[in-house]
C-alpha positions as CSV (number, residue, x, y, z in Angstrom):
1,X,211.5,37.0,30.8
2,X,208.4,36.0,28.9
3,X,205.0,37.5,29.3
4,X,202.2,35.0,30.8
5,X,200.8,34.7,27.4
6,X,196.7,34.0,27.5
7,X,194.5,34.1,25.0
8,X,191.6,32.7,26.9
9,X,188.0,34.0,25.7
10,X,186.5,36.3,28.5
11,X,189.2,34.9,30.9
12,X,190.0,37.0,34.3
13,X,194.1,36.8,33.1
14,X,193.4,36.9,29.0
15,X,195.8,39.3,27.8
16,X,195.6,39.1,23.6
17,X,192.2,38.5,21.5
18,X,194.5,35.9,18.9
19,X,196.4,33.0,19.7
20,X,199.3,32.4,17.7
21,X,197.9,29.5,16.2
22,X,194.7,32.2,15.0
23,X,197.8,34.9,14.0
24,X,199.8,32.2,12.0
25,X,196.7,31.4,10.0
26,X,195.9,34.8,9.4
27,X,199.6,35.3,8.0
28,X,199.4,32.0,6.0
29,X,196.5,33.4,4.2
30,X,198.4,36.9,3.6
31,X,201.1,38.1,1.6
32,X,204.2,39.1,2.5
33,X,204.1,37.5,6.1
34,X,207.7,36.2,6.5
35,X,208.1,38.7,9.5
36,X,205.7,36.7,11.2
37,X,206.2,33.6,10.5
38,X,209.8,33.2,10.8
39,X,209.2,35.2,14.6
40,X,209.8,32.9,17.7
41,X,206.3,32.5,19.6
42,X,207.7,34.3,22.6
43,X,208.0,37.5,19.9
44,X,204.2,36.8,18.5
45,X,202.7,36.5,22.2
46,X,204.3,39.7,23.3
47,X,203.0,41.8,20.2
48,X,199.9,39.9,20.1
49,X,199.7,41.3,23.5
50,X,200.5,44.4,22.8
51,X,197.9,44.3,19.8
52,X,195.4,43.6,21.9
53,X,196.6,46.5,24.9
54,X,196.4,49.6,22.2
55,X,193.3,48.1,20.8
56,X,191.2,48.3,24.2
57,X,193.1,51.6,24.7
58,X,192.4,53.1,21.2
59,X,189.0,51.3,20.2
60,X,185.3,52.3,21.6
61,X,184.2,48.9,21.5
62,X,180.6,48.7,20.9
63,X,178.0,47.2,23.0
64,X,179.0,46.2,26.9
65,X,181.1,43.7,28.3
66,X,179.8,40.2,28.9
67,X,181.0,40.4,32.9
68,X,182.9,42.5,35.3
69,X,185.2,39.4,35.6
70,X,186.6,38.9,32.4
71,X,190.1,41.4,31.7
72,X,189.7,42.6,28.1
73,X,187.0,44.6,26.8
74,X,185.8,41.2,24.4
75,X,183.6,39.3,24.7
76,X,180.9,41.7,24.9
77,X,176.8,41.6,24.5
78,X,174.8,43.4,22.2
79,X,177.0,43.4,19.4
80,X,176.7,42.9,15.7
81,X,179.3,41.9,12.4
82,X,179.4,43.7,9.0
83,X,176.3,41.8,7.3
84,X,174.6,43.2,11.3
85,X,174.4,39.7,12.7
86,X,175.0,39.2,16.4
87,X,177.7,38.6,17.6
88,X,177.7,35.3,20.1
89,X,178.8,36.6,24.1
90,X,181.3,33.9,24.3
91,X,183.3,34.5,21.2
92,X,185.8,37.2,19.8
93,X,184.3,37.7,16.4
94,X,187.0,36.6,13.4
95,X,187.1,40.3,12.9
96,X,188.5,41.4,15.7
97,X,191.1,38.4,16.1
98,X,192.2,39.3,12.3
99,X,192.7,42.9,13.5
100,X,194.6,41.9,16.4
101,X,197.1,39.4,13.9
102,X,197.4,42.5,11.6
103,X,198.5,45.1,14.0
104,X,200.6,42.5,15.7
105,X,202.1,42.2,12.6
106,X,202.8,45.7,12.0
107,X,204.3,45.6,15.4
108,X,207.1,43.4,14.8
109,X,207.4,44.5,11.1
110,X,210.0,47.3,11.6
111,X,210.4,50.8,13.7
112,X,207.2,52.2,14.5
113,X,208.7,55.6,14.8
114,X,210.1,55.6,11.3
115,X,206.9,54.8,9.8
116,X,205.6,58.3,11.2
117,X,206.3,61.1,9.2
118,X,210.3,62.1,11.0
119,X,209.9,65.3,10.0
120,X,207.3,66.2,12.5
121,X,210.0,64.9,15.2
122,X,211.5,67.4,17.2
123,X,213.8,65.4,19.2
124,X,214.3,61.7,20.3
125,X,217.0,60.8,23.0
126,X,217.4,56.8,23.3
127,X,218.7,56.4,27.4
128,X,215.1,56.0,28.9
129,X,213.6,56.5,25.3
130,X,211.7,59.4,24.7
131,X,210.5,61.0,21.3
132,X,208.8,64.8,21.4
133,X,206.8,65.9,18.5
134,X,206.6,69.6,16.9
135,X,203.6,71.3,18.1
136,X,200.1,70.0,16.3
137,X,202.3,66.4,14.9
138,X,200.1,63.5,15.0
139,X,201.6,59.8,15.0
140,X,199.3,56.5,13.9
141,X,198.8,54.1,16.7
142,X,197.3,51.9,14.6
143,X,197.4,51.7,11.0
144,X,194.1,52.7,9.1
145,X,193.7,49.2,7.8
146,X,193.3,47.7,10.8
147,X,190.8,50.5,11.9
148,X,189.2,49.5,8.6
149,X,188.7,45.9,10.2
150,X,187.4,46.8,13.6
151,X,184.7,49.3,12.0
152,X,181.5,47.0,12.5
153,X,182.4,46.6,16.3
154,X,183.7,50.2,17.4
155,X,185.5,53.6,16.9
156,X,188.8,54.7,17.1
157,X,188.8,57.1,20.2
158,X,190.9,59.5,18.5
159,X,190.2,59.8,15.2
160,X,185.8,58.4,15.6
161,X,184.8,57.5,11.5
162,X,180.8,57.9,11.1
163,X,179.5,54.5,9.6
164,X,175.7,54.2,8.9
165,X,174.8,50.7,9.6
166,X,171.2,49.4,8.1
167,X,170.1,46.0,9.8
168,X,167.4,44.6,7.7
């Protein structure tokens, strides 16, 4: 059954910071996007979504929500862009909708799991899937490129980067 897609800025049932008409445009302009494109839309909403989910779960978003109403953590107040502009309260800057087409992307692009490094896997058992890592194994949630995107508006949780920003 197909999610209720909504891509709805700041909206109390929004569930993805891109609409696949954003995410399309994104892959036009990129190489190597026939994954994408050739997706069906139910395919793109549901890792959109998903995009979107592990973002607010892995990103410390800066500044504050605009209202307790609104269901994602965008968009927020008090927040500025690489060249330290504010960002508008009613919009999801381009940055962040770009990030959210890219790891979407990455999403549908192939098994997750085998892009870690197997050999830190200690066992996977596919009825009610479950993978266990060796002891001190790390796996990417979200590929440093996309992290890369999402630096003027937060931190990863789990692996912070210290940017200096200078607002002039």
């Amino acid at each position: 059954m197909p999610i209720a897609f909504d891509a709805t800025v700041g909206g109390a049932n929004a569930n993805s910071y891109a609409t696949v008409a954003q995410a399309d445009a994104y892959s036009l302009a990129n190489l190597n996007r026939s994954a994408w494109l050739t997706a069906t839309d139910t395919i793109k909403q549901t890792a959109l979504t998903m995009a979107t989910r592990l973002l607010d779960e892995r990103i410390r978003w800066n500044g504050s929500k605009v209202t307790s109403a609104q269901r994602l953590r965008w968009p927020r107040m008090n927040t500025y862009n690489a060249d330290g502009e504010a960002v508008g309260s009613t919009v999801i800057p381009e940055g962040v909708t770009n990030a959210t087409a890219e790891l979407a992307f990455w999403l549908i692009t192939g098994d997750r799991v085998a892009d870690q490094d197997n050999a830190k896997l200690s066992r996977i058992k596919l009825d009610v899937l479950e993978l266990e890592f060796k002891d001190g194994a790390q796996t990417q949630a979200i590929p440093d490129s996309v992290l890369e995107m999402l630096q003027p508006y937060g931190e990863d949780l789990f692996n912070p980067i210290s940017v200096g920003l200078v607002r002039g």
